[in-house]
C-alpha positions as CSV (number, residue, x, y, z in Angstrom):
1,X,203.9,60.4,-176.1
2,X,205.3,57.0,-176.8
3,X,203.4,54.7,-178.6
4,X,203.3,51.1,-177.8
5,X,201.8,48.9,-180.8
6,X,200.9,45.1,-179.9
7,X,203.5,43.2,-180.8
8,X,205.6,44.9,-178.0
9,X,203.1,44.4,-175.7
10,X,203.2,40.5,-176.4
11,X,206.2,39.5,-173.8
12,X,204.5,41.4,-171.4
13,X,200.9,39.6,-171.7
14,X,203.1,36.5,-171.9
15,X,204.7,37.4,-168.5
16,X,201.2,38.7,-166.8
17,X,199.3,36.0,-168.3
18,X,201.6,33.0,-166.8
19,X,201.5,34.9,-163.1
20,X,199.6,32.7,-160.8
21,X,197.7,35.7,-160.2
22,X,194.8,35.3,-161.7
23,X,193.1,38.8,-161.8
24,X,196.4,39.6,-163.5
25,X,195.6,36.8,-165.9
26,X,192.7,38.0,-167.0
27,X,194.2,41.2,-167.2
28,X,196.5,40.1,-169.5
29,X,193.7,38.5,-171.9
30,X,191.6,41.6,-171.3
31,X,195.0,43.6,-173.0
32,X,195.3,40.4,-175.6
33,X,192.1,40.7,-176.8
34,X,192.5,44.3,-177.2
35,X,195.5,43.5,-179.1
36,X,193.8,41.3,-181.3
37,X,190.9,43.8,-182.2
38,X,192.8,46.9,-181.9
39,X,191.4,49.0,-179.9
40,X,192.0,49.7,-176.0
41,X,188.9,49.7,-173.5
42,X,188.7,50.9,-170.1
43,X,189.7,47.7,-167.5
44,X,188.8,49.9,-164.4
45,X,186.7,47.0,-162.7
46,X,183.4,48.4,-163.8
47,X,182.3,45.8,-166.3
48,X,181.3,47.9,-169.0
49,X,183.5,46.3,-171.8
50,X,181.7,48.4,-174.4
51,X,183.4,51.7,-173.0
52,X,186.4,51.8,-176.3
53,X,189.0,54.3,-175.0
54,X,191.1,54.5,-178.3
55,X,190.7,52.6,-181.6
56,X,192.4,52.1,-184.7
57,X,191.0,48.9,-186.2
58,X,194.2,48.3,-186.7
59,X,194.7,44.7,-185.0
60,X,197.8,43.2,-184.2
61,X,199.4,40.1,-187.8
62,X,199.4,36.7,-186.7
63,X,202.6,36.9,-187.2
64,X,203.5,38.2,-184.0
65,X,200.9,36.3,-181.9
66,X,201.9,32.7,-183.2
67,X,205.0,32.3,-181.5
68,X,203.6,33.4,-178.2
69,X,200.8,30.6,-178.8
70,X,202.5,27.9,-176.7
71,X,201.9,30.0,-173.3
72,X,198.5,31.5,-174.7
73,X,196.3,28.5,-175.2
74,X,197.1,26.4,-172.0
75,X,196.7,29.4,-170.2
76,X,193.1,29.7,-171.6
77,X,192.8,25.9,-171.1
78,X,193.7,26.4,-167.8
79,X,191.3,28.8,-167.1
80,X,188.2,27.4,-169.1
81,X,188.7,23.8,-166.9
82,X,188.7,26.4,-163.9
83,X,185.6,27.4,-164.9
84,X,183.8,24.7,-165.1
């Protein structure tokens, strides 16, 4: 089984999360944030964000979220102004 930690998976948020898409930019923040707390939950549309499938409270350094910042934050800007 290959193992993919969160720093990999950062290009790939960064790709999703700038779609125009936006159910795949929330998907992408749904994957950041599980990045950030490290663990993986079920995204299978049901809502129950309390259903952990994997965790090893081992969260992804700053280090390799900082330089993916720049597309990050407008992209949560962008979506927070949506919202209201």
């Amino acid at each position: 089984m290959r193992n993919i930690t969160g720093h990999n998976l950062m290009p790939l948020i960064c790709e999703k999360i700038e779609s125009q898409w936006p159910s795949g930019q929330l998907d992408a923040l749904c994957l950041f944030n599980d990045c950030l707390h490290g663990q993986l939950q079920r995204s299978d549309g049901d809502n129950n964000i309390n259903h952990v499938l994997f965790s090893d409270r081992n969260p992804i350094d700053i280090r390799h979220i900082s330089p993916y910042l720049g597309v990050i934050i407008p992209t949560l800007i962008q979506i927070v102004s949506g919202c209201l």
